[in-house]
MIPA-330104 format. One record per residue: x, z, y of N, C-alpha, C in turn; residue number from 1; residue in three letters. Coordinates in steps of 0.05 Angstrom, whole numbers. Atoms other than C-alpha are relative to their C-alpha. Last residue first. Layout:
# residues N
n.east  n.up  n.north  ca.east  ca.up  ca.north  c.east  c.up  c.north  n  res
X  Z  Y  X  Z  Y  X  Z  Y  NUM  ALA
...
# end
This chain:
# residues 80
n.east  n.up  n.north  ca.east  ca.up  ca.north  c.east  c.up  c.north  n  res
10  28  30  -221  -260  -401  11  -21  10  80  UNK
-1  -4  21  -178  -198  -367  -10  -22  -24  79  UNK
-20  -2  8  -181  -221  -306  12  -4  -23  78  UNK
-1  27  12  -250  -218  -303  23  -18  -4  77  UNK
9  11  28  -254  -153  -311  5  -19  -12  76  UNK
-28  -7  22  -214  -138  -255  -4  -5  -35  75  UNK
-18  16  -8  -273  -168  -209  29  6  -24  74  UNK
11  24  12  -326  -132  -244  24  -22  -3  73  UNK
3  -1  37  -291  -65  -242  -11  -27  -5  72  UNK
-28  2  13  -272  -83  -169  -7  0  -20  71  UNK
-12  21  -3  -346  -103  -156  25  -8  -7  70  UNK
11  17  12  -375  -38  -180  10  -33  1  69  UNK
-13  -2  28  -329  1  -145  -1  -11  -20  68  UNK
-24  16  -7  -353  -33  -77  23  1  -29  67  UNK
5  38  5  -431  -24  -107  35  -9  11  66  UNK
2  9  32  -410  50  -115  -2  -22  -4  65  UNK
-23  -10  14  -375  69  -46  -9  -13  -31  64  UNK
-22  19  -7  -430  24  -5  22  15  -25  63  UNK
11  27  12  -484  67  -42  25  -22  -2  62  UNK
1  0  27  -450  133  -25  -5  -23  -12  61  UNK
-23  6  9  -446  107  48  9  5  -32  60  UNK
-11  -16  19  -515  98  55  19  -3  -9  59  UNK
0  13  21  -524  54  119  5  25  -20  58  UNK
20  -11  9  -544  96  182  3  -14  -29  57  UNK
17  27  0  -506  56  231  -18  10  -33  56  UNK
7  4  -29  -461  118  254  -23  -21  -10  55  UNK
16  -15  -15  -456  133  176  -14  -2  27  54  UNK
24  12  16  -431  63  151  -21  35  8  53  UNK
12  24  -5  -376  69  208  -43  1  -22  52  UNK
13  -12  -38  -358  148  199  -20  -27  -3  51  UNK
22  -17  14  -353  114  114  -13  16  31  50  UNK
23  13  12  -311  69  136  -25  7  6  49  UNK
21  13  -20  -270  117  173  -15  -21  -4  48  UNK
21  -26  -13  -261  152  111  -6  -14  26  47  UNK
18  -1  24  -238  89  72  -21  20  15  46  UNK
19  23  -6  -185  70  127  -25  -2  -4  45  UNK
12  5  -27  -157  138  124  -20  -15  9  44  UNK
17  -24  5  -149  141  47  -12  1  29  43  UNK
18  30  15  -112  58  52  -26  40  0  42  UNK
15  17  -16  -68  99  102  -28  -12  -8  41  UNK
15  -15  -26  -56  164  69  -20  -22  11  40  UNK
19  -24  22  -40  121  -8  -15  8  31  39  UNK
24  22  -1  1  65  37  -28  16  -10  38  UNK
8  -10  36  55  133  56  -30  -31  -3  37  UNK
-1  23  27  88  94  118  -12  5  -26  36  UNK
-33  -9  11  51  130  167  1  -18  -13  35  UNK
4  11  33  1  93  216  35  16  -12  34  UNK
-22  -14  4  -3  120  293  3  -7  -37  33  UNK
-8  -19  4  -63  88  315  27  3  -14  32  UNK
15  -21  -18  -98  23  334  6  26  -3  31  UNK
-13  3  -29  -51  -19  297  -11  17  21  30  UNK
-25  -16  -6  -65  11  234  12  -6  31  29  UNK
18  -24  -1  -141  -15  229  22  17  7  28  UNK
10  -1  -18  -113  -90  237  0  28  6  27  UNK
-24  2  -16  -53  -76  187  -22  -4  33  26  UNK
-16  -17  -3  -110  -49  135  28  -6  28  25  UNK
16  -19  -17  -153  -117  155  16  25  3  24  UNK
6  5  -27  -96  -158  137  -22  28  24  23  UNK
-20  -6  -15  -81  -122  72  -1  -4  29  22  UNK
-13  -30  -8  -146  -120  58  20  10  9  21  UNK
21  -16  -11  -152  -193  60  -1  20  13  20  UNK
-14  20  -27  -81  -217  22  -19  24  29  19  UNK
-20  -17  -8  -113  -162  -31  15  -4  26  18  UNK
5  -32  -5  -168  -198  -36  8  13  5  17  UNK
12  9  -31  -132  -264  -34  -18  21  9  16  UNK
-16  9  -8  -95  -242  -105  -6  3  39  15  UNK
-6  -28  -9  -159  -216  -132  26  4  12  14  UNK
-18  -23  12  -172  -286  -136  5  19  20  13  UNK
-27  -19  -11  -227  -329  -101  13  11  -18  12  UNK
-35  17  -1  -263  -387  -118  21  20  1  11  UNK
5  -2  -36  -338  -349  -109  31  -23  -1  10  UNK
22  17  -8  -346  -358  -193  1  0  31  9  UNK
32  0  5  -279  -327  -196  -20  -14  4  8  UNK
27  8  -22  -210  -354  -196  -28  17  -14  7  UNK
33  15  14  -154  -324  -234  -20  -3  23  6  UNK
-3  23  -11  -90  -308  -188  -30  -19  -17  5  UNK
12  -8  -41  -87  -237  -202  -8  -31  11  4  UNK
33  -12  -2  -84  -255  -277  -1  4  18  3  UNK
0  -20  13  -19  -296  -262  -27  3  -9  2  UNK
19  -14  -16  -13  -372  -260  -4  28  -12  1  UNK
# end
């Protein structure tokens, strides 16, 4: 078993996270013109997020730190 494949207290690995995002990223690409650079795409996805968490008034700064906050937790735990 790798480190991507560690479970967390939820069951999941950072493994099935990735699975996830990938999915969703291939949802969010089908509706437009998607290059192959993954860096543009996965930067695109992030900013229209952020339209999203604006239109609906959420604080997108917030969402950006508690999501950073989770990878750093999540990669942490990896590590033990």
């Amino acid at each position: 078993m790798s480190v991507e494949d560690v479970l967390d207290e939820t069951g999941h690995s950072n493994n099935e996270r990735a699975a996830w995002a990938e999915e969703a990223l291939a949802a969010y690409l089908s509706g437009k013109k998607d290059e192959e650079d993954i860096e543009a795409n996965l930067t695109d996805l992030v900013a229209d997020l952020l339209h999203l968490a604006a239109a609906n008034k959420v604080d997108a700064a917030l969402v950006l730190r508690r999501a950073w906050d989770h990878y750093a937790y999540e990669k942490r735990l990896e590590a033990t």
